[in-house]
C-alpha positions as a Markdown table, in Angstrom:
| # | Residue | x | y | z |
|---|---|---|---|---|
| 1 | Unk | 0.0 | 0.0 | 0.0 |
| 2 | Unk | 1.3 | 3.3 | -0.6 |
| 3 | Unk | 2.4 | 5.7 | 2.5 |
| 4 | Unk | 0.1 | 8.2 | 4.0 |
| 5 | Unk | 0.6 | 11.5 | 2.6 |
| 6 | Unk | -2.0 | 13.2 | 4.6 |
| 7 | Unk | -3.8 | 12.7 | 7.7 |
| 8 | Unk | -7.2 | 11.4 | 5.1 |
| 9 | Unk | -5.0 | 8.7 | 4.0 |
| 10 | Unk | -4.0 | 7.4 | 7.7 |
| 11 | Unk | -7.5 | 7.6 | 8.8 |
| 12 | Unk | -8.6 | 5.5 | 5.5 |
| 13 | Unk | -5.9 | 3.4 | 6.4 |
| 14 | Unk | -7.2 | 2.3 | 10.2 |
| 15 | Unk | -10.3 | 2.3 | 8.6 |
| 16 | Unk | -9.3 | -0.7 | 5.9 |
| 17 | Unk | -7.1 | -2.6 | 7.6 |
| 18 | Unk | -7.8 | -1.8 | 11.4 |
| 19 | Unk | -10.0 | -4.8 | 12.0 |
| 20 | Unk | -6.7 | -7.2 | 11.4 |
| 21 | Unk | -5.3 | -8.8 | 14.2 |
| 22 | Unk | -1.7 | -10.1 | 14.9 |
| 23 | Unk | -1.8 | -12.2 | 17.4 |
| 24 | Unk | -2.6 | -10.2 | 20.4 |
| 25 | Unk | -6.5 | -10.8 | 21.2 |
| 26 | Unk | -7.2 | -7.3 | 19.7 |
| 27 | Unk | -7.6 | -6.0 | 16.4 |
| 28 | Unk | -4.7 | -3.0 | 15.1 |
| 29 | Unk | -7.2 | -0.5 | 15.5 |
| 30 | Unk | -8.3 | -1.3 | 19.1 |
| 31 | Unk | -4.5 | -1.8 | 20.3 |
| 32 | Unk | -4.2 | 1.8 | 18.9 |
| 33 | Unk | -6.8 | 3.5 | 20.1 |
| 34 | Unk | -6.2 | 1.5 | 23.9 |
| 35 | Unk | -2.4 | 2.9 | 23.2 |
| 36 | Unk | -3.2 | 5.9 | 23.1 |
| 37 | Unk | -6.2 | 6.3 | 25.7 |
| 38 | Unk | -3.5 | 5.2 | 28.2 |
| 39 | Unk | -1.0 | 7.7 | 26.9 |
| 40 | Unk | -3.4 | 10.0 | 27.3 |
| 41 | Unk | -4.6 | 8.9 | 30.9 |
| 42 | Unk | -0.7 | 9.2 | 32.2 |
| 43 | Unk | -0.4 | 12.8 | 31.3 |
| 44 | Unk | 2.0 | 12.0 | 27.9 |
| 45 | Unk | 2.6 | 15.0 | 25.6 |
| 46 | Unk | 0.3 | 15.0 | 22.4 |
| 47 | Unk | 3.8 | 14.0 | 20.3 |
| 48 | Unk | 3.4 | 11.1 | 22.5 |
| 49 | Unk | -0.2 | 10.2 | 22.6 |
| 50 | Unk | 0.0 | 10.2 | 18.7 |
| 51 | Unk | 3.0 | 8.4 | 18.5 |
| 52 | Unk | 0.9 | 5.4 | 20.7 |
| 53 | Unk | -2.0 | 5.8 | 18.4 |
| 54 | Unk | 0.1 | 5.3 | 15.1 |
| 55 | Unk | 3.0 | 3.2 | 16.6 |
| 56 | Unk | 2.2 | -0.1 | 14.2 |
| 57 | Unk | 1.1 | 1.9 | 11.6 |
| 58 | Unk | 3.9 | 0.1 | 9.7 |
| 59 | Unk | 1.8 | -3.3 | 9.7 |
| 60 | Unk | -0.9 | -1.7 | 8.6 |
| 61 | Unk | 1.1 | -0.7 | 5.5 |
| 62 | Unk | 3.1 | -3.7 | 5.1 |
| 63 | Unk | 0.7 | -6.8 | 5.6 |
| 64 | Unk | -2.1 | -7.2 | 3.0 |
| 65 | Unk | -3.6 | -9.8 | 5.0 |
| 66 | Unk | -4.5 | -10.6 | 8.5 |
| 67 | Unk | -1.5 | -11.5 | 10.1 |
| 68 | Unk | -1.0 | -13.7 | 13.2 |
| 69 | Unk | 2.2 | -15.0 | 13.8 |
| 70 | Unk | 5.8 | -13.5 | 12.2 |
| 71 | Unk | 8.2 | -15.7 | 11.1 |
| 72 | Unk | 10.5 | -13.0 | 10.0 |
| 73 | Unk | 10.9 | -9.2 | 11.7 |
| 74 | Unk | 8.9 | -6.9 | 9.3 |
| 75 | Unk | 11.2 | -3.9 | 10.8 |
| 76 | Unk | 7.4 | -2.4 | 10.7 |
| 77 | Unk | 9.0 | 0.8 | 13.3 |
| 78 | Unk | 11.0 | 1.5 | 10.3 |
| 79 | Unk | 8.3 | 1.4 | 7.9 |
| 80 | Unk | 5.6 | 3.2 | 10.3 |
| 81 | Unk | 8.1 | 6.0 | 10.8 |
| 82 | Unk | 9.2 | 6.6 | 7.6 |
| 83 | Unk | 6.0 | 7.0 | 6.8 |
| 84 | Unk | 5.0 | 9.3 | 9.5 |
| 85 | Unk | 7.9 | 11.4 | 9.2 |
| 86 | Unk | 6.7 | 13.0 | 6.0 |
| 87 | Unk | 3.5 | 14.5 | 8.0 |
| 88 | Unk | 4.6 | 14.5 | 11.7 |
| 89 | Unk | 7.1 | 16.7 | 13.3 |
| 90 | Unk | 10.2 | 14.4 | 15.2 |
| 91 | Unk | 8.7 | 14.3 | 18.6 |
| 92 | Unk | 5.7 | 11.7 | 16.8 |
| 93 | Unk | 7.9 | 9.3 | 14.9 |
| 94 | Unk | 11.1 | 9.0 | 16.6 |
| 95 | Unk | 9.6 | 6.9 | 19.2 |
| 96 | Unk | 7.5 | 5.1 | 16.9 |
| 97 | Unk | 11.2 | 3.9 | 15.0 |
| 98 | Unk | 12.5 | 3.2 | 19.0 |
| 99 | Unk | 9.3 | 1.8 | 20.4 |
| 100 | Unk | 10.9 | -2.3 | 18.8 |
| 101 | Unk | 14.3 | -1.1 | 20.5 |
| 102 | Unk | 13.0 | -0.3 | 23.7 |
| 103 | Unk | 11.5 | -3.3 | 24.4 |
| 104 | Unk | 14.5 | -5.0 | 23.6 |
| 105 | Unk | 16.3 | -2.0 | 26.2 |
| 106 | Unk | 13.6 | -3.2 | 29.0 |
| 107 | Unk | 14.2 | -6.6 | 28.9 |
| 108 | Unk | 17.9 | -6.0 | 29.4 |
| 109 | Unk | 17.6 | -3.1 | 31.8 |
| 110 | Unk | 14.5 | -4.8 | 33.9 |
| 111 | Unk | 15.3 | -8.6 | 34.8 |
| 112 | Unk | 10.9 | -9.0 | 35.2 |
| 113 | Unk | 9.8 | -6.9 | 32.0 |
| 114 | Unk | 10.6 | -10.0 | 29.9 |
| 115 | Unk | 8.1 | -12.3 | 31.9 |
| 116 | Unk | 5.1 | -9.7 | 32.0 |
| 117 | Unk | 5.2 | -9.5 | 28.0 |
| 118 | Unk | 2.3 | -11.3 | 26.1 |
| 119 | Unk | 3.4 | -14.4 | 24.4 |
| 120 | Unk | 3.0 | -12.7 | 20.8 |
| 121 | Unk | 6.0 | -10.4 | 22.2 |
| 122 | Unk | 8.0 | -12.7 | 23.5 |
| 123 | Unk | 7.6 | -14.5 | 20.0 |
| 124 | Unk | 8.7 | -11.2 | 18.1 |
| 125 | Unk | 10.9 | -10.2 | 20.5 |
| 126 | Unk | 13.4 | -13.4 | 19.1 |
| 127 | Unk | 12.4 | -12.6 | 15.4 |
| 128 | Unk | 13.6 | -8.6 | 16.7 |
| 129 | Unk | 17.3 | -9.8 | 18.0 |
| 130 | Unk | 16.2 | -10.7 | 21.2 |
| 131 | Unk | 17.2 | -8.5 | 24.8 |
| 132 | Unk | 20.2 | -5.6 | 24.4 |
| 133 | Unk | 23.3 | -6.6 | 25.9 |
| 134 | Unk | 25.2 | -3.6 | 28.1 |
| 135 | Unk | 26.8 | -1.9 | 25.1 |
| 136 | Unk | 23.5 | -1.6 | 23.3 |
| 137 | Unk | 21.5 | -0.9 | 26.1 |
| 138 | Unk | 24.0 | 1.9 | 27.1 |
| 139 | Unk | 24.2 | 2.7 | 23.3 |
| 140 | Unk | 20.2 | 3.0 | 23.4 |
| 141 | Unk | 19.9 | 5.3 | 26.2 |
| 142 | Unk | 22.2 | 7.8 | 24.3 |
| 143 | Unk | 19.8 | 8.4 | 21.6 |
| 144 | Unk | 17.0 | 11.5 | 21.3 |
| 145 | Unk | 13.7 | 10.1 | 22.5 |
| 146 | Unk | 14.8 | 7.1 | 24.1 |
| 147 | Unk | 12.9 | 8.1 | 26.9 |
| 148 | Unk | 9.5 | 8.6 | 25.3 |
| 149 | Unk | 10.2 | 5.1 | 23.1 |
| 150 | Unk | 10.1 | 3.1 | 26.6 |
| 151 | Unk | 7.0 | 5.0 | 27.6 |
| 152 | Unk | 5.4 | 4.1 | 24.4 |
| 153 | Unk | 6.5 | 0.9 | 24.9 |
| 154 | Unk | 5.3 | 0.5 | 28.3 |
| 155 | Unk | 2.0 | 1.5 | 26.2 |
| 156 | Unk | 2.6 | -0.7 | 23.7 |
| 157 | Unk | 2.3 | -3.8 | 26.3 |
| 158 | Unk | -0.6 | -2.9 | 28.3 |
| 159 | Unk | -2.9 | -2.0 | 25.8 |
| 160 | Unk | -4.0 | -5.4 | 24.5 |
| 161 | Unk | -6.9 | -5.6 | 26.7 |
| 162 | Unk | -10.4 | -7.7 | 26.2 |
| 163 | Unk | -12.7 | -4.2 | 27.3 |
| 164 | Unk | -13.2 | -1.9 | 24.2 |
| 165 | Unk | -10.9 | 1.6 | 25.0 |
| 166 | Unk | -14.2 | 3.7 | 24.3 |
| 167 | Unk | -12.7 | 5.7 | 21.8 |
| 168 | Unk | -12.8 | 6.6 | 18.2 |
| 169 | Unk | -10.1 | 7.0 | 15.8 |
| 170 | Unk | -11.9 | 10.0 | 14.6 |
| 171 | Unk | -11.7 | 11.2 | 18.9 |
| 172 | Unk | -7.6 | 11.9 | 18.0 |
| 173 | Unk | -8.1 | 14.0 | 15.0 |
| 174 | Unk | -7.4 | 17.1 | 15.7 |
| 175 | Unk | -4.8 | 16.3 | 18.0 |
| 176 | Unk | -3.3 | 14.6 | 15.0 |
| 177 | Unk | -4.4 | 17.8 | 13.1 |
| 178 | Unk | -2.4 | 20.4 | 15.9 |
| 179 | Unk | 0.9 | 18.1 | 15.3 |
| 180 | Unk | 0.8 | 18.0 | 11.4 |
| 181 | Unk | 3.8 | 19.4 | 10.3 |
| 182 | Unk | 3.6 | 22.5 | 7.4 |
| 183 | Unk | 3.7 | 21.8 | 4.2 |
């Protein structure tokens, strides 16, 4: 699928390809919008909140199908930033390119974060290079938004819940719209 080039197209894109699920009990759209309701609830900056609503926009745009299980790393941070970056300032898709990293980071730096992930991330998590070693982990803590990728991460792993997040994707348009970056 082509990238977004405006906020229509990402909206058209939840819209399409929302419903599909990837192994985590809940659809794309609902981990989004649950993402970003909990980004939301802890006080995150709007950058943030967005960059939890649109953090696997890159399976969105790279699977054509539903997808359950990996058996390859579909670098989809890559792909879902590259994609925002052409609409969204740094502060929104810099921790979506992190947000694979720092799960990798936690699972170095906190000896219980591997345990509490969901089995689907523990899957990935091998097909992603598995936990940081010192050097990395040291390495990762040296780049910009480092600290808002583990926050989205933290995100990331709780918002796979059964209940419904009682949002609409529509609800986060116009913060979307305030962080849209001149054209």
């Amino acid at each position: 699928m082509t990238p977004p080039s405006r906020l229509e197209d990402i909206e058209r894109l939840y819209a399409a390809r929302g419903g599909l699920t990837y192994g985590e009990g809940v659809t794309q759209l609902e981990h989004a919008l649950q993402c970003a309701v909990l980004a939301q609830a802890a006080g995150a900056s709007p950058s943030l909140v967005a960059a939890a609503l649109l953090h696997d926009i890159g399976h969105l745009l790279q699977h054509e199908r539903e997808a359950t299980a990996f058996s390859a790393d579909d670098h989809h941070e890559a792909a879902g930033a590259e994609a925002l970056a052409g609409l969204f300032g740094e502060p929104v898709w810099r921790p979506v390119a992190l947000h694979v990293a720092a799960k990798r980071y936690l699972c170095f730096a906190e000896p219980d974060y591997f345990a509490a992930l969901s089995p689907a991330s523990q899957a990935s998590l091998k097909l992603q290079g598995g936990p940081f070693d010192a050097a990395r982990a040291a390495a990762f803590e040296r780049l910009p938004y480092w600290r808002e990728a583990r926050d989205l991460r933290r995100f990331d792993d709780t918002g796979k819940r059964d209940q419904p997040a009682d949002r609409e994707f529509a609800d986060f348009l116009p913060l979307l719209r305030a962080l849209l970056i001149a054209a």
